[in-house]
C-alpha positions in Angstrom: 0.0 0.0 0.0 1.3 3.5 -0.8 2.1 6.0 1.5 -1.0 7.6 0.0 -3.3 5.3 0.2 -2.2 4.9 3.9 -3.0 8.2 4.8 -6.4 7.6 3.0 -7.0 4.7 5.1 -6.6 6.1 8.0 -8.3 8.9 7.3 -11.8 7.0 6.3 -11.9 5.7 10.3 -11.1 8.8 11.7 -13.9 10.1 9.9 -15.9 7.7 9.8 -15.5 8.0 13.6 -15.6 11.8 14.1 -17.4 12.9 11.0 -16.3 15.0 8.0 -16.6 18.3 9.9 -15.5 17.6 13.3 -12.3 16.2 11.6 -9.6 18.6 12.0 -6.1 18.0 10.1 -4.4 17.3 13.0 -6.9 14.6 13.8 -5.5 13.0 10.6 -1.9 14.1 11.3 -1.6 12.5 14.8 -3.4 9.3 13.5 -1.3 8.5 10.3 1.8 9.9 12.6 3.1 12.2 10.1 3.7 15.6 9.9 2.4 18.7 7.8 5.2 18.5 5.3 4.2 14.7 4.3 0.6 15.7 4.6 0.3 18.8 2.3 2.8 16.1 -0.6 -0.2 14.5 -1.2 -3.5 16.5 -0.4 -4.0 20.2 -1.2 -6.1 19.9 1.7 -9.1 18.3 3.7 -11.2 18.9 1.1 -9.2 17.1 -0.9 -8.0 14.5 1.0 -12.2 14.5 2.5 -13.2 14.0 -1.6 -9.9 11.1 -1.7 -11.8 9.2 1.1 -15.1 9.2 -0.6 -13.7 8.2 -4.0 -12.2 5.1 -2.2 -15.0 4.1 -0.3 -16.8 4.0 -3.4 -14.5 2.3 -5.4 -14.3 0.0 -2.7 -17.8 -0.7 -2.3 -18.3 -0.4 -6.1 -16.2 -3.9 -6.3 -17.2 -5.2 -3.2 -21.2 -4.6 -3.3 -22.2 -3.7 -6.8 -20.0 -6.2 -9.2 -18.8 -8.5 -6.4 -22.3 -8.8 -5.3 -25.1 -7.7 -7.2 -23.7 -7.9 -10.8 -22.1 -11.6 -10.2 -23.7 -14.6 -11.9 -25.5 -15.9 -8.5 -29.2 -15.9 -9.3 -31.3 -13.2 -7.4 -32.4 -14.0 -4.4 -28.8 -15.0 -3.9 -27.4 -11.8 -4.7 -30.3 -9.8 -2.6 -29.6 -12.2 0.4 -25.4 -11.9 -0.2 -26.3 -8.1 -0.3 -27.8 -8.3 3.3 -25.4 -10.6 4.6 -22.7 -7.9 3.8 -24.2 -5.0 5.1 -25.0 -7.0 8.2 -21.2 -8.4 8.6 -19.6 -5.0 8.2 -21.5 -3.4 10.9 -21.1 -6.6 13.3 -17.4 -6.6 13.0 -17.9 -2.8 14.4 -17.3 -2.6 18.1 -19.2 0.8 18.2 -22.2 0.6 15.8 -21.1 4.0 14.0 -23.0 3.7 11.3 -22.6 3.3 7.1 -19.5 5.4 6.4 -21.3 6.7 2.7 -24.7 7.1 4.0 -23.2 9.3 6.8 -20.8 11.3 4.7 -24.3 11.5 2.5 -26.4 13.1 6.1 -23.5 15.0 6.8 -22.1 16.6 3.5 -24.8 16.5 0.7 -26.8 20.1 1.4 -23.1 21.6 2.4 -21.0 20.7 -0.6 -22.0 19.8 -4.3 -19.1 17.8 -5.1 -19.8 15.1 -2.1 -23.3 14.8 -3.3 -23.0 14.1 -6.6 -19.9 11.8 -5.7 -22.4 10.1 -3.0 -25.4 9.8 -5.1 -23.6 8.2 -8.5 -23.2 5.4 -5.7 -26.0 5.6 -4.7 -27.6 5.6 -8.5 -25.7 2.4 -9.3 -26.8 1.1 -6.0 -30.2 1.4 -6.4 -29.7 0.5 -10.5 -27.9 -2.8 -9.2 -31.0 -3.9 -6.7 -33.3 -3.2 -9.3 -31.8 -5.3 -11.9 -31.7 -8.3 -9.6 -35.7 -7.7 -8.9 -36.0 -7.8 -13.0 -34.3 -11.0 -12.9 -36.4 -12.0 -10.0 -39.4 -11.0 -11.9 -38.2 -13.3 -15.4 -37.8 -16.5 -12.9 -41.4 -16.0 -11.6 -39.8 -15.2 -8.5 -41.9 -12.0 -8.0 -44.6 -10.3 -9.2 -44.6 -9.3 -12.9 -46.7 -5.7 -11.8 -43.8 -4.9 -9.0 -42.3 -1.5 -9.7 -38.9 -2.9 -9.5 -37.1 1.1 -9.6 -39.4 1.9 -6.3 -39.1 -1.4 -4.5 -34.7 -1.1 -5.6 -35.6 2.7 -3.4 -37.2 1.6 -1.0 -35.1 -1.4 -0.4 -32.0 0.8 -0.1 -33.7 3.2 2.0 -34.9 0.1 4.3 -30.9 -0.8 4.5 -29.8 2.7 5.3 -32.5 3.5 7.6 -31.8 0.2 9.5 -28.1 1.5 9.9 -29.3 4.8 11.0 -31.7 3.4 14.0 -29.0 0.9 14.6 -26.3 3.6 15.0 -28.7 5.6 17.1 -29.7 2.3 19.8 -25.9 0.6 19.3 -27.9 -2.4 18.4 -27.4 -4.5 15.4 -31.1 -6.3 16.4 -33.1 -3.1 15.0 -30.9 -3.6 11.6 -31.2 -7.7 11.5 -35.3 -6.5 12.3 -35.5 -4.7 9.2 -33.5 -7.6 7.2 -35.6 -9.6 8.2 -38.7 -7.4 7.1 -36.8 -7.3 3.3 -36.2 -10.8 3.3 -40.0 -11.7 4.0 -40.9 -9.3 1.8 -39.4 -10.6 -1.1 -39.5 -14.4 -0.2 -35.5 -14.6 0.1 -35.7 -17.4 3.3 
Protein backbone atom coordinates (compact mmCIF):
# COMPACT_ATOMS: atom_id res chain seq x y z
CA UNK A 1 0.00 0.00 0.00
CA UNK A 2 1.28 3.53 -0.79
CA UNK A 3 2.08 6.00 1.50
CA UNK A 4 -1.01 7.64 -0.02
CA UNK A 5 -3.33 5.25 0.24
CA UNK A 6 -2.21 4.86 3.87
CA UNK A 7 -2.96 8.19 4.81
CA UNK A 8 -6.40 7.62 3.02
CA UNK A 9 -6.97 4.66 5.12
CA UNK A 10 -6.61 6.05 8.00
CA UNK A 11 -8.34 8.92 7.33
CA UNK A 12 -11.77 7.02 6.26
CA UNK A 13 -11.87 5.67 10.29
CA UNK A 14 -11.05 8.76 11.74
CA UNK A 15 -13.87 10.08 9.92
CA UNK A 16 -15.91 7.71 9.76
CA UNK A 17 -15.48 8.02 13.59
CA UNK A 18 -15.57 11.82 14.14
CA UNK A 19 -17.44 12.88 10.97
CA UNK A 20 -16.26 15.00 8.04
CA UNK A 21 -16.61 18.32 9.91
CA UNK A 22 -15.55 17.57 13.28
CA UNK A 23 -12.29 16.20 11.64
CA UNK A 24 -9.56 18.61 11.95
CA UNK A 25 -6.10 18.01 10.08
CA UNK A 26 -4.44 17.35 13.05
CA UNK A 27 -6.86 14.58 13.84
CA UNK A 28 -5.48 13.01 10.63
CA UNK A 29 -1.89 14.05 11.28
CA UNK A 30 -1.60 12.47 14.82
CA UNK A 31 -3.42 9.31 13.51
CA UNK A 32 -1.33 8.51 10.34
CA UNK A 33 1.75 9.89 12.58
CA UNK A 34 3.05 12.15 10.10
CA UNK A 35 3.66 15.56 9.86
CA UNK A 36 2.37 18.70 7.84
CA UNK A 37 5.23 18.47 5.27
CA UNK A 38 4.20 14.74 4.29
CA UNK A 39 0.64 15.74 4.63
CA UNK A 40 0.25 18.75 2.27
CA UNK A 41 2.78 16.08 -0.64
CA UNK A 42 -0.17 14.55 -1.22
CA UNK A 43 -3.54 16.51 -0.41
CA UNK A 44 -3.99 20.20 -1.19
CA UNK A 45 -6.05 19.90 1.67
CA UNK A 46 -9.05 18.33 3.65
CA UNK A 47 -11.18 18.93 1.14
CA UNK A 48 -9.20 17.07 -0.92
CA UNK A 49 -8.02 14.48 0.96
CA UNK A 50 -12.21 14.55 2.46
CA UNK A 51 -13.16 13.99 -1.56
CA UNK A 52 -9.87 11.07 -1.66
CA UNK A 53 -11.81 9.23 1.05
CA UNK A 54 -15.11 9.22 -0.61
CA UNK A 55 -13.73 8.17 -3.98
CA UNK A 56 -12.18 5.09 -2.18
CA UNK A 57 -15.04 4.13 -0.28
CA UNK A 58 -16.80 3.98 -3.37
CA UNK A 59 -14.49 2.26 -5.35
CA UNK A 60 -14.26 0.05 -2.66
CA UNK A 61 -17.84 -0.66 -2.25
CA UNK A 62 -18.26 -0.35 -6.12
CA UNK A 63 -16.17 -3.92 -6.29
CA UNK A 64 -17.22 -5.18 -3.18
CA UNK A 65 -21.16 -4.62 -3.31
CA UNK A 66 -22.17 -3.70 -6.78
CA UNK A 67 -19.98 -6.19 -9.23
CA UNK A 68 -18.75 -8.51 -6.43
CA UNK A 69 -22.34 -8.75 -5.26
CA UNK A 70 -25.09 -7.68 -7.21
CA UNK A 71 -23.70 -7.92 -10.84
CA UNK A 72 -22.07 -11.64 -10.24
CA UNK A 73 -23.68 -14.58 -11.91
CA UNK A 74 -25.46 -15.87 -8.46
CA UNK A 75 -29.16 -15.92 -9.27
CA UNK A 76 -31.30 -13.18 -7.42
CA UNK A 77 -32.43 -13.99 -4.38
CA UNK A 78 -28.77 -15.00 -3.88
CA UNK A 79 -27.36 -11.80 -4.71
CA UNK A 80 -30.27 -9.77 -2.62
CA UNK A 81 -29.63 -12.25 0.36
CA UNK A 82 -25.42 -11.86 -0.22
CA UNK A 83 -26.32 -8.05 -0.32
CA UNK A 84 -27.84 -8.33 3.29
CA UNK A 85 -25.35 -10.58 4.63
CA UNK A 86 -22.73 -7.89 3.82
CA UNK A 87 -24.16 -4.97 5.14
CA UNK A 88 -24.98 -6.99 8.23
CA UNK A 89 -21.24 -8.44 8.58
CA UNK A 90 -19.56 -5.03 8.20
CA UNK A 91 -21.51 -3.43 10.90
CA UNK A 92 -21.09 -6.55 13.32
CA UNK A 93 -17.40 -6.57 12.99
CA UNK A 94 -17.86 -2.81 14.36
CA UNK A 95 -17.27 -2.58 18.07
CA UNK A 96 -19.19 0.77 18.20
CA UNK A 97 -22.16 0.57 15.83
CA UNK A 98 -21.08 3.98 14.02
CA UNK A 99 -23.03 3.71 11.28
CA UNK A 100 -22.60 3.33 7.10
CA UNK A 101 -19.49 5.43 6.36
CA UNK A 102 -21.35 6.71 2.67
CA UNK A 103 -24.73 7.06 4.01
CA UNK A 104 -23.19 9.30 6.76
CA UNK A 105 -20.81 11.34 4.67
CA UNK A 106 -24.34 11.54 2.50
CA UNK A 107 -26.44 13.06 6.14
CA UNK A 108 -23.50 14.99 6.82
CA UNK A 109 -22.13 16.65 3.54
CA UNK A 110 -24.78 16.52 0.74
CA UNK A 111 -26.76 20.10 1.40
CA UNK A 112 -23.08 21.56 2.44
CA UNK A 113 -20.99 20.69 -0.60
CA UNK A 114 -22.04 19.75 -4.31
CA UNK A 115 -19.08 17.79 -5.07
CA UNK A 116 -19.81 15.09 -2.10
CA UNK A 117 -23.27 14.84 -3.31
CA UNK A 118 -22.96 14.09 -6.60
CA UNK A 119 -19.94 11.76 -5.73
CA UNK A 120 -22.40 10.12 -2.96
CA UNK A 121 -25.41 9.83 -5.07
CA UNK A 122 -23.57 8.16 -8.50
CA UNK A 123 -23.16 5.39 -5.71
CA UNK A 124 -25.97 5.60 -4.75
CA UNK A 125 -27.58 5.64 -8.55
CA UNK A 126 -25.68 2.38 -9.29
CA UNK A 127 -26.81 1.14 -6.01
CA UNK A 128 -30.19 1.40 -6.44
CA UNK A 129 -29.70 0.46 -10.55
CA UNK A 130 -27.92 -2.84 -9.20
CA UNK A 131 -30.98 -3.89 -6.69
CA UNK A 132 -33.26 -3.17 -9.29
CA UNK A 133 -31.75 -5.25 -11.92
CA UNK A 134 -31.65 -8.30 -9.62
CA UNK A 135 -35.68 -7.70 -8.88
CA UNK A 136 -36.04 -7.75 -13.01
CA UNK A 137 -34.26 -10.98 -12.92
CA UNK A 138 -36.37 -12.02 -10.04
CA UNK A 139 -39.42 -11.02 -11.89
CA UNK A 140 -38.20 -13.34 -15.43
CA UNK A 141 -37.76 -16.51 -12.90
CA UNK A 142 -41.41 -15.96 -11.61
CA UNK A 143 -39.77 -15.24 -8.46
CA UNK A 144 -41.94 -12.05 -7.98
CA UNK A 145 -44.64 -10.26 -9.15
CA UNK A 146 -44.64 -9.31 -12.91
CA UNK A 147 -46.68 -5.68 -11.83
CA UNK A 148 -43.76 -4.88 -9.04
CA UNK A 149 -42.31 -1.51 -9.69
CA UNK A 150 -38.93 -2.90 -9.54
CA UNK A 151 -37.07 1.11 -9.56
CA UNK A 152 -39.36 1.89 -6.29
CA UNK A 153 -39.05 -1.40 -4.53
CA UNK A 154 -34.73 -1.13 -5.60
CA UNK A 155 -35.56 2.69 -3.35
CA UNK A 156 -37.23 1.61 -1.04
CA UNK A 157 -35.13 -1.44 -0.36
CA UNK A 158 -31.96 0.78 -0.10
CA UNK A 159 -33.71 3.17 2.05
CA UNK A 160 -34.88 0.11 4.32
CA UNK A 161 -30.94 -0.85 4.53
CA UNK A 162 -29.80 2.72 5.28
CA UNK A 163 -32.49 3.53 7.58
CA UNK A 164 -31.81 0.20 9.53
CA UNK A 165 -28.11 1.55 9.90
CA UNK A 166 -29.31 4.84 11.02
CA UNK A 167 -31.70 3.41 14.04
CA UNK A 168 -29.02 0.89 14.59
CA UNK A 169 -26.26 3.65 14.96
CA UNK A 170 -28.66 5.60 17.12
CA UNK A 171 -29.67 2.27 19.83
CA UNK A 172 -25.92 0.63 19.28
CA UNK A 173 -27.91 -2.38 18.37
CA UNK A 174 -27.45 -4.48 15.38
CA UNK A 175 -31.09 -6.30 16.43
CA UNK A 176 -33.12 -3.09 15.03
CA UNK A 177 -30.90 -3.62 11.57
CA UNK A 178 -31.24 -7.74 11.46
CA UNK A 179 -35.32 -6.51 12.31
CA UNK A 180 -35.48 -4.65 9.20
CA UNK A 181 -33.52 -7.62 7.18
CA UNK A 182 -35.57 -9.60 8.20
CA UNK A 183 -38.69 -7.41 7.11
CA UNK A 184 -36.83 -7.32 3.26
CA UNK A 185 -36.21 -10.83 3.30
CA UNK A 186 -39.99 -11.69 3.98
CA UNK A 187 -40.91 -9.29 1.80
CA UNK A 188 -39.39 -10.59 -1.05
CA UNK A 189 -39.55 -14.40 -0.21
CA UNK A 190 -35.46 -14.62 0.12
CA UNK A 191 -35.71 -17.43 3.35
Amino acid sequence: MSRKQEIISIARIVIHTKGYQATSVSDILNAANIGKGQFYHYFSSKYDLGLAVVEDLIQEWDGQLINGILKSEEVPKSKLNKMLDWATTFHAEMEKKRGCPIGNLAIEMSEHDESFREKIQQFFDRWFLGVEEVLDGMIKQNQLDSATDTKKSAHTIVAMIEGGVLLMKNQQDIKLLENVFDVIRKQYNLV
